[in-house]
C-alpha positions as semicolon CSV with decimal commas, in nm:
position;residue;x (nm);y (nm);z (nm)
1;X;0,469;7,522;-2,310
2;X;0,438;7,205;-2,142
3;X;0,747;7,025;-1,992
4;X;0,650;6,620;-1,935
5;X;0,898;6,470;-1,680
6;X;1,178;6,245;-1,828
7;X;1,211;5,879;-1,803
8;X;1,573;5,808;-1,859
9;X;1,591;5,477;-2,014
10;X;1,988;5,516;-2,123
11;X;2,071;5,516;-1,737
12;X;1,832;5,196;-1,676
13;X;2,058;5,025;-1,955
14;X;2,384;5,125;-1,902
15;X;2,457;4,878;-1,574
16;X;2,394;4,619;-1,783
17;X;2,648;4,677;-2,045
18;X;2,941;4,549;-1,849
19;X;2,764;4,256;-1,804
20;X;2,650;4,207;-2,173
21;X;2,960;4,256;-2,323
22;X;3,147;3,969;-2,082
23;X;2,914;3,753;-2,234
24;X;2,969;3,828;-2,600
25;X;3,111;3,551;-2,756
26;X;2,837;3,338;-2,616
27;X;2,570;3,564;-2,735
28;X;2,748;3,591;-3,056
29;X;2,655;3,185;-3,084
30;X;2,296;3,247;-2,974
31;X;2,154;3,209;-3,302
32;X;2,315;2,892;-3,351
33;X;2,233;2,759;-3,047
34;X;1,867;2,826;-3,132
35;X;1,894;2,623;-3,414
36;X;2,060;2,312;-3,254
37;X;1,789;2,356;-2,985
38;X;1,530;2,405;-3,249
39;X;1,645;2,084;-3,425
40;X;1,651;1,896;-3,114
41;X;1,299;1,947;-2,981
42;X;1,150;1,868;-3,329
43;X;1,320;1,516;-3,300
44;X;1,243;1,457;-2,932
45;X;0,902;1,518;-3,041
46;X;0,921;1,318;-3,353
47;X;1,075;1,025;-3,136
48;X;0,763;1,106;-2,822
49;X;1,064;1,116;-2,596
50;X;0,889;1,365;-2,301
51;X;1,194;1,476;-2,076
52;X;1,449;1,518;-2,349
53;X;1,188;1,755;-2,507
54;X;1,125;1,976;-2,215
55;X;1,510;2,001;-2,195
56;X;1,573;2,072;-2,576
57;X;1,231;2,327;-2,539
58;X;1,429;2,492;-2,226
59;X;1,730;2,543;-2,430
60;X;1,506;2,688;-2,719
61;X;1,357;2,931;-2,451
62;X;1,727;3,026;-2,351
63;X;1,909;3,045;-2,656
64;X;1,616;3,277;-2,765
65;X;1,651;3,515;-2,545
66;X;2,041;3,514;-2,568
67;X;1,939;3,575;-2,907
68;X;1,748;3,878;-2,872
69;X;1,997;4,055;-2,611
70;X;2,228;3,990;-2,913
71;X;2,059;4,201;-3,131
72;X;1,928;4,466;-2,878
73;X;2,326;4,522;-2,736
74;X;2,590;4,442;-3,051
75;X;2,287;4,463;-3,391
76;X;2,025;4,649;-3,431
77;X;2,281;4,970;-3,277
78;X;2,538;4,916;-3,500
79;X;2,329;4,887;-3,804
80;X;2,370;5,253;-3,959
81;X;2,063;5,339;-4,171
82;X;2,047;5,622;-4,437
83;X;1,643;5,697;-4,451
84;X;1,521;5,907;-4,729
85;X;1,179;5,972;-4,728
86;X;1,147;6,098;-5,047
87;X;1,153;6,429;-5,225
88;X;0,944;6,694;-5,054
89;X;0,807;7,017;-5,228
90;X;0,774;7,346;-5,043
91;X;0,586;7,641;-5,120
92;X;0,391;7,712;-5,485
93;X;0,565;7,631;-5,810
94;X;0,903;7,508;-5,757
95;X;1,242;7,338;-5,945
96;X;1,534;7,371;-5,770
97;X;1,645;7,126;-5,545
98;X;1,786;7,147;-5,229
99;X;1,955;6,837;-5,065
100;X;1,935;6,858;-4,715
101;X;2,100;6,607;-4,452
102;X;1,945;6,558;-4,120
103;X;2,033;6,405;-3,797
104;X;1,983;6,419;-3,409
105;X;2,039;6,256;-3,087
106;X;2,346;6,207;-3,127
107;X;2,401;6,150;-2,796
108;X;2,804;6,195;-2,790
109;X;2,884;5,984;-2,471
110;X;2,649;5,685;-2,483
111;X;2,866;5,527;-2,753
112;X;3,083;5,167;-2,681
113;X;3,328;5,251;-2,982
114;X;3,481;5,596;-3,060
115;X;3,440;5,538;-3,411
116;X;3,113;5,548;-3,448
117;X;3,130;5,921;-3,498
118;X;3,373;5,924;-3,755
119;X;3,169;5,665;-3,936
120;X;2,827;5,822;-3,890
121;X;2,989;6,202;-3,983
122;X;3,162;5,997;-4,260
123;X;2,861;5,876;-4,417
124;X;2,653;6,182;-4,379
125;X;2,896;6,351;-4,608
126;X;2,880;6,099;-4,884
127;X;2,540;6,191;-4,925
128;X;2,679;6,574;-5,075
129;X;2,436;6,767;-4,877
130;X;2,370;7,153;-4,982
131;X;2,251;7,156;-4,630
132;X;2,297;7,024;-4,302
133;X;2,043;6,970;-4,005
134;X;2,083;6,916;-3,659
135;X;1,824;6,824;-3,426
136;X;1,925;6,854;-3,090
137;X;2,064;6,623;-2,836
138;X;2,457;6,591;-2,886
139;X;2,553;6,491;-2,558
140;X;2,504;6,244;-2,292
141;X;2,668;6,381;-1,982
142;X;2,955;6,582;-1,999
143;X;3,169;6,371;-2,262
144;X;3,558;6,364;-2,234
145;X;3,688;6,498;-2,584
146;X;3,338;6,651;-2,686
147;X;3,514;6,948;-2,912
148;X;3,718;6,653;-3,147
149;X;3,377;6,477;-3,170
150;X;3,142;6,804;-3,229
151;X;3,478;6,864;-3,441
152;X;3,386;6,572;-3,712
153;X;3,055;6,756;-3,823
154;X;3,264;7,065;-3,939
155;X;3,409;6,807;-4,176
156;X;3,056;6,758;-4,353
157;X;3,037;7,011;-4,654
158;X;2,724;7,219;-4,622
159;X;2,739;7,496;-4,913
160;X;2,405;7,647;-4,819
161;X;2,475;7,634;-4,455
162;X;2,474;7,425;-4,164
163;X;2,235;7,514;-3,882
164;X;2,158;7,382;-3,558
165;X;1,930;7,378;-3,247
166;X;1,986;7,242;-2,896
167;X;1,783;6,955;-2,691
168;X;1,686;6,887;-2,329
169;X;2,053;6,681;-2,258
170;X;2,248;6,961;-2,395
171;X;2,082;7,190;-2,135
172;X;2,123;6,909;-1,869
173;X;1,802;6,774;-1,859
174;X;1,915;6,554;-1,744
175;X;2,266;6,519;-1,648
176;X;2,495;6,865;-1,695
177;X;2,423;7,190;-1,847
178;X;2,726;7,175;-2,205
179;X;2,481;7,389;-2,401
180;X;2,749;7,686;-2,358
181;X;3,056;7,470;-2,439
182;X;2,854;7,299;-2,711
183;X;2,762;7,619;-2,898
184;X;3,090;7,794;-2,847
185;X;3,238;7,455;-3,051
186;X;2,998;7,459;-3,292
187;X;3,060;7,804;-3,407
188;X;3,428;7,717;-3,450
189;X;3,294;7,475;-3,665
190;X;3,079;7,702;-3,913
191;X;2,775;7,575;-3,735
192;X;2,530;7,815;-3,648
193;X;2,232;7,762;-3,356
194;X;1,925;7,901;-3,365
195;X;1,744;8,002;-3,074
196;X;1,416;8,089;-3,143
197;X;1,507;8,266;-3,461
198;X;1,509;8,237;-3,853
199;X;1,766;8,312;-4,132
200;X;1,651;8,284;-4,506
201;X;1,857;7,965;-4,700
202;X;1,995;8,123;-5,018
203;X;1,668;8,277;-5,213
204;X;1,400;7,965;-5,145
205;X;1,295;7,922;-4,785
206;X;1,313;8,037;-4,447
207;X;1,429;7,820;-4,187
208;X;1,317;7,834;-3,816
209;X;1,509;7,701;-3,489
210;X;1,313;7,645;-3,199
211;X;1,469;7,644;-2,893
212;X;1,422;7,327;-2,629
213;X;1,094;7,260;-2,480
214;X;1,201;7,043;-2,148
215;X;1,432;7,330;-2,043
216;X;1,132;7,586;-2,148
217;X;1,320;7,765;-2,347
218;X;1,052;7,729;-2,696
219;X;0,898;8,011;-2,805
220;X;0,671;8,023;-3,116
221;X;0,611;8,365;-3,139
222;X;0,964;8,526;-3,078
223;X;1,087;8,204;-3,340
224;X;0,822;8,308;-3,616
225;X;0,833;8,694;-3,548
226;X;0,812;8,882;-3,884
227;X;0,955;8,525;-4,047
228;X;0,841;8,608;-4,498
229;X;0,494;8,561;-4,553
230;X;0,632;8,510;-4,923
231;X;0,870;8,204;-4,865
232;X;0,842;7,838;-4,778
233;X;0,902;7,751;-4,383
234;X;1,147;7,450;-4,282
235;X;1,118;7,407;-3,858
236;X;1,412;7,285;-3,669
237;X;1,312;7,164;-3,307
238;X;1,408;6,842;-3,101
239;X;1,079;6,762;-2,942
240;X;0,787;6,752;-3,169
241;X;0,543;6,824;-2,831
242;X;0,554;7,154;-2,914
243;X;0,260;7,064;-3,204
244;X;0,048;7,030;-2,870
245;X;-0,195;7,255;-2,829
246;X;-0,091;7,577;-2,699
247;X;-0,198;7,984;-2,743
248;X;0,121;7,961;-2,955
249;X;0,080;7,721;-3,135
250;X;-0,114;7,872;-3,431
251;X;0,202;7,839;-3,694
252;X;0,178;7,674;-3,973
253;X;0,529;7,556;-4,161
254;X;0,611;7,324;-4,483
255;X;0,821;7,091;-4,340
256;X;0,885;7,037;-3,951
257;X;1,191;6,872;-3,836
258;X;1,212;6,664;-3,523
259;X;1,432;6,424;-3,328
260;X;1,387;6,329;-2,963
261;X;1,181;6,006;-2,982
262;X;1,482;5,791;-3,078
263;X;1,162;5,559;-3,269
264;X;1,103;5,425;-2,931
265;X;1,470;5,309;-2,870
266;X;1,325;4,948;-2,796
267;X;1,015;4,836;-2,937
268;X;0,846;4,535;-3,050
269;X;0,857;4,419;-3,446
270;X;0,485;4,536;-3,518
271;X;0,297;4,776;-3,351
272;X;0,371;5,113;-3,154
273;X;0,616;5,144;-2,969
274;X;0,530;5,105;-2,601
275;X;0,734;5,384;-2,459
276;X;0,822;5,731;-2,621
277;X;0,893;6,043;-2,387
278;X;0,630;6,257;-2,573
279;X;0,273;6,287;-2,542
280;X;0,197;6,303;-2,919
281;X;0,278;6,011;-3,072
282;X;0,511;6,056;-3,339
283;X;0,752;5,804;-3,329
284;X;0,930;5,795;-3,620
285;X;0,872;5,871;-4,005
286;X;0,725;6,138;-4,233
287;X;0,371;6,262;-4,086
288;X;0,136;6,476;-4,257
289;X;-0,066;6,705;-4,013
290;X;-0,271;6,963;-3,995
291;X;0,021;7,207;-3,895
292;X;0,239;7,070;-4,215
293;X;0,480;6,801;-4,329
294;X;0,674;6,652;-4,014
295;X;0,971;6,424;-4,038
296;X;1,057;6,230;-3,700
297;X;1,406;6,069;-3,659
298;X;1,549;5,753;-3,494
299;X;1,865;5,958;-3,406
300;X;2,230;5,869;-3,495
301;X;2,310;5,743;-3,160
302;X;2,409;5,377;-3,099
303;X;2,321;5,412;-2,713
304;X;2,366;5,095;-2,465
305;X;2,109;4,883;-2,707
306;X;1,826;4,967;-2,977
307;X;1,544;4,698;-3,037
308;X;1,385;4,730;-3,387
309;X;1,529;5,094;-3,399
310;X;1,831;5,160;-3,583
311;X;2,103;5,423;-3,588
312;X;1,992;5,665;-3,892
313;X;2,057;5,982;-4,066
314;X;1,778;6,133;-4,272
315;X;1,896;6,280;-4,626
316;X;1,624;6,404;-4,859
317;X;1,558;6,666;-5,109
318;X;1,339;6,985;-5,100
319;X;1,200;7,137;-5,389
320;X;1,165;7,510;-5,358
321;X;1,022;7,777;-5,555
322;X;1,287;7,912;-5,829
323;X;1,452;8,244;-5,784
324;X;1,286;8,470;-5,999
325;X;1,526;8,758;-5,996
């Protein structure tokens, strides 16, 4: 497997939080000092009055980019999303329905208000999953009170299971190696990680954890060893790169399930997003390739700011083959 070197763009933000947040209430009155300043330059140029222009023009230019640092630091990661990308149908035939709920990069750690898990873990259990997800990435750093946060997604009713696999900052890459202490929390919790292995989900499917890529710890082979030839495959990973081309990678699943991307974290309103610490490009959304369904997340976290990325957790429903016995 290939490991691609990582590009910490949390750290690069977080000096500036201090900063940013000693100049809320101004930036909170950004937007409506960009319409004042917007109003002002159209009637300095109504009235041809040159100077006053280039000062109300200036003020646009400011109050603009107040504006934006608004939304990157206090709106756009606040702004919880609950993405469903529809109803997806695994295997031949099919009825019942399996409602799963998804999330990663959680990123327990990077957050400005300690409610945000509660809310998040909160909302992901209004959705009544049968099943629960998670991608990868709960840590940034070695958190202070990381077994009452981990603690909140026991709280999220799972009947069919809850099932997890680990990413590069739970193995310290980078920062410090909690993948021990994380998975020793999690199974107090009822929440099982996979490591390379699979375990069959009542009668319909078989789902896969893959173990992290960065710390080169994925293995195809041992994760798909003597996996059902008869049932549907669901993949749990963190980083999709390991759908690059490899000897291994000669799998084939229904539905593969990724986080790691965070959409981009900060990214312009159209377009692709100009940084993403993968080399295939799958930033965010449901992908159909030639290896099978793929769903990418945003991630739950809030981190130090989001631009035109938000917060989300992925709840959707599988349709499997019915039980026949």
């Amino acid at each position: 497997m290939i490991v691609i070197p990582h590009y910490n763009l949390i750290s690069a933000l977080k000096p500036l939080v201090p900063l940013v947040h000693k100049m809320g209430f101004l930036l909170a009155l950004s937007p409506y000092l960009t319409l004042i300043f917007l109003f002002l330059l159209m009637f300095f140029i109504f009235k041809k009055r040159v100077l006053p222009g280039l000062l109300a023009f200036a003020g646009l230019i400011l109050s603009l980019f107040l504006f934006l640092t608004y939304s990157a630091f206090f709106i756009f990661p606040n702004d919880l999303k609950i993405w469903n990308p529809g109803d997806i149908r695994v295997g031949k035939g099919g009825g019942q329905e399996i409602k799963v709920v998804f999330m990663a990069d959680l990123h327990f750690g990077s957050y400005r208000d300690g409610k945000w898990v509660k809310r998040l873990t909160e909302a992901a259990a209004r959705e009544k999953p049968d099943l629960l997800l998670l991608g990868g990435d709960y840590v940034y750093g070695d958190p202070p009170g990381l077994d009452k946060q981990l603690g909140y997604l026991g709280n999220i009713p799972a009947p069919m299971g809850k099932f997890a696999v680990l990413g590069n900052h739970d193995y310290g890459i980078p920062g410090v190696d909690v993948s021990k202490k994380i998975e020793k929390i999690m199974s107090g919790e009822g929440i099982k990680v996979l490591h390379n292995q699979w375990v069959t989900v009542g009668d319909g499917f078989v789902l896969i954890g893959v173990d992290d890529l960065w710390r080169r710890r994925a293995d195809l082979n041992m994760a798909f060893k003597d996996v059902p030839e008869n049932l549907p495959r669901l993949v749990l990973a963190h980083n999709p790169d390991i759908l690059l081309p490899d000897p291994q990678n000669k799998y084939r699943a229904d539905l593969w399930l990724f986080g790691h991307t965070h959409g981009g974290q900060l990214r312009p309103p159209w377009g692709n997003a100009p940084y993403l610490p993968t080399r295939l490009k799958l930033d965010r959304g449901l992908f159909e390739l030639p290896r099978g369904k793929a769903i990418v997340t945003q991630g739950t976290a809030q981190f130090y700011a989001r631009f035109f990325t938000n917060p989300e957790i992925v709840t959707f429903k599988i349709i499997v083959p019915e039980n026949k016995r």
